[in-house]
C-alpha positions in Angstrom: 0.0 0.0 0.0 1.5 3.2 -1.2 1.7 6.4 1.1 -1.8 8.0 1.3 -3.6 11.3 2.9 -6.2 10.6 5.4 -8.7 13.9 6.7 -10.0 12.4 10.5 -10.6 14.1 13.6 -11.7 17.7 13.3 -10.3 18.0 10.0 -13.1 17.5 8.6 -15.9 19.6 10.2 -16.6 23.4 9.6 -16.0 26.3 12.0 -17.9 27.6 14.0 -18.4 31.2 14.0 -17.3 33.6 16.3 -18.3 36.7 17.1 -15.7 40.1 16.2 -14.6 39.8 19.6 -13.4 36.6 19.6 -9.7 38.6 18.1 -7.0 37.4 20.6 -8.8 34.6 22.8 -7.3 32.0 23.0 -8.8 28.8 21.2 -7.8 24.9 21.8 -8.7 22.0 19.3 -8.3 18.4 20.2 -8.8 15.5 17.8 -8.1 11.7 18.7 -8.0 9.0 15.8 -7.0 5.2 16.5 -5.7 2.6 14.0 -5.1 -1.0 14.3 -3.1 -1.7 10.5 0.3 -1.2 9.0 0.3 2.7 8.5 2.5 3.2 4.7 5.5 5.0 5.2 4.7 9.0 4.9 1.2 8.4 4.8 -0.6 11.9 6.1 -3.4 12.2 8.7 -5.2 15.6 8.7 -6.3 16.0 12.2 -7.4 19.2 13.1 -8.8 22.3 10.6 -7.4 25.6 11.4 -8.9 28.8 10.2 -7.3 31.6 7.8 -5.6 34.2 10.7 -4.9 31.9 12.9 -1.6 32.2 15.0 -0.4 29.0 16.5 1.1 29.1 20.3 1.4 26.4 20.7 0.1 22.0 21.8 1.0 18.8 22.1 0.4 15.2 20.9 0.1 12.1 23.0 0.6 8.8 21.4 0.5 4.8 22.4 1.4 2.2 20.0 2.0 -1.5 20.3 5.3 -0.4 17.5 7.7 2.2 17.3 8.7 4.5 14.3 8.8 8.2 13.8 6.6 10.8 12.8 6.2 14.8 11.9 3.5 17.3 12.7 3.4 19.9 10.5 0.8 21.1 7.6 0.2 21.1 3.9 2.9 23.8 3.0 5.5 22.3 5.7 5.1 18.5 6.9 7.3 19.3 9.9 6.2 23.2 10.9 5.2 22.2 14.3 7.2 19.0 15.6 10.4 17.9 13.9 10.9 13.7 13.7 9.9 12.3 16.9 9.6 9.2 18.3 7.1 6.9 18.7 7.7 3.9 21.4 6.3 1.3 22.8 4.4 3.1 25.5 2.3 6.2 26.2 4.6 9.0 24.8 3.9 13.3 24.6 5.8 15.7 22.5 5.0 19.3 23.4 5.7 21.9 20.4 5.4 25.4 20.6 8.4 27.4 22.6 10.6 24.8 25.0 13.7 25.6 27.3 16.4 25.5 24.9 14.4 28.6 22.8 13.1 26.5 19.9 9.8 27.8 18.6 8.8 25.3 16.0 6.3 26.5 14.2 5.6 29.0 17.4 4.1 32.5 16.6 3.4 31.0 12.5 0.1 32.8 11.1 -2.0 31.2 8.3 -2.3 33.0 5.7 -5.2 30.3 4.3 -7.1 27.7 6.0 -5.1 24.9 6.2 -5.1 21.5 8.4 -2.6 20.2 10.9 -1.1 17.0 9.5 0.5 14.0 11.4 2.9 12.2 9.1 4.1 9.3 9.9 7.3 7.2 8.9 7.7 3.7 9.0 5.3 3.0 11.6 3.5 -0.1 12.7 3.1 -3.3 10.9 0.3 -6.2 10.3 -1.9 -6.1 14.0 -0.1 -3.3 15.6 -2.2 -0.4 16.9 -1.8 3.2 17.1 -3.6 5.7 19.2 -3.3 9.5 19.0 -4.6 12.4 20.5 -3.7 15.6 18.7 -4.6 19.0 20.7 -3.2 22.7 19.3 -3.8 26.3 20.8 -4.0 29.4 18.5 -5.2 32.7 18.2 -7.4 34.6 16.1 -6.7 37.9 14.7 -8.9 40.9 15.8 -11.5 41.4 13.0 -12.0 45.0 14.4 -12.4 44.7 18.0 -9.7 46.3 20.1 -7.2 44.0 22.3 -6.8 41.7 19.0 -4.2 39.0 18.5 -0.4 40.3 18.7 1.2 39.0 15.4 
């Protein structure tokens, strides 16, 4: 099976809408998905849709798998924008990306120009019966559409 794209989790539903005022909340999206077959090498899951504006500060992704291989999170201009390869084990695992102690703001502070998705990629992961679980969770903000107090950016 060759490498594929998958849209799961909250890649796949619409926005809400928010009123004016919502410029520089804070806004969190989660999305879990769970597989239990070989994932392809560089096959793509689209996990979580995020709007045109948006300004990413920051999340985390949580994963348990009965294999190990690597993976990326990233999006459809940049595959590893948010996480660089990381490691998938044999056990409950969480990769924080965003700004970290050593001052490494992967994909920190990056503003969407278009709506795009956040992607997990995954390399050479699992194999016939092995399962995957991840949970996917990213914090952004929204630029001020004409309130005052927006979004710094």
């Amino acid at each position: 099976m060759g490498a594929s794209t998958h849209a799961k989790g909250r890649a796949t539903g619409a926005f809400e809408h928010m009123a004016h005022t919502a410029g520089g909340n804070l806004i969190c999206q989660v999305a879990h998905h769970s597989i239990s077959a070989a994932i392809s090498n560089d096959d793509v899951f689209q996990m979580i849709k995020v709007p045109k504006g948006a300004v990413i500060v920051g999340g985390w992704i949580a994963l348990d798998s009965s294999s190990t291989g690597t993976f990326t999170v990233g999006d459809g201009a940049a595959t590893n924008r948010h996480l660089g390869t990381a490691s998938v084990s044999l056990s409950n695992t969480i990769h924080h990306f965003g700004g970290n102690v050593l001052g490494i703001t992967t994909g920190m502070g990056h503003k969407y120009s278009a709506e795009d998705t956040i992607d997990v990629k995954f390399s050479a992961v699992g194999s016939s019966g092995s399962s995957l679980d991840w949970t996917l969770c990213v914090f952004y903000l929204m630029e001020s559409t004409g309130a005052t107090g927006g979004a710094v950016v």
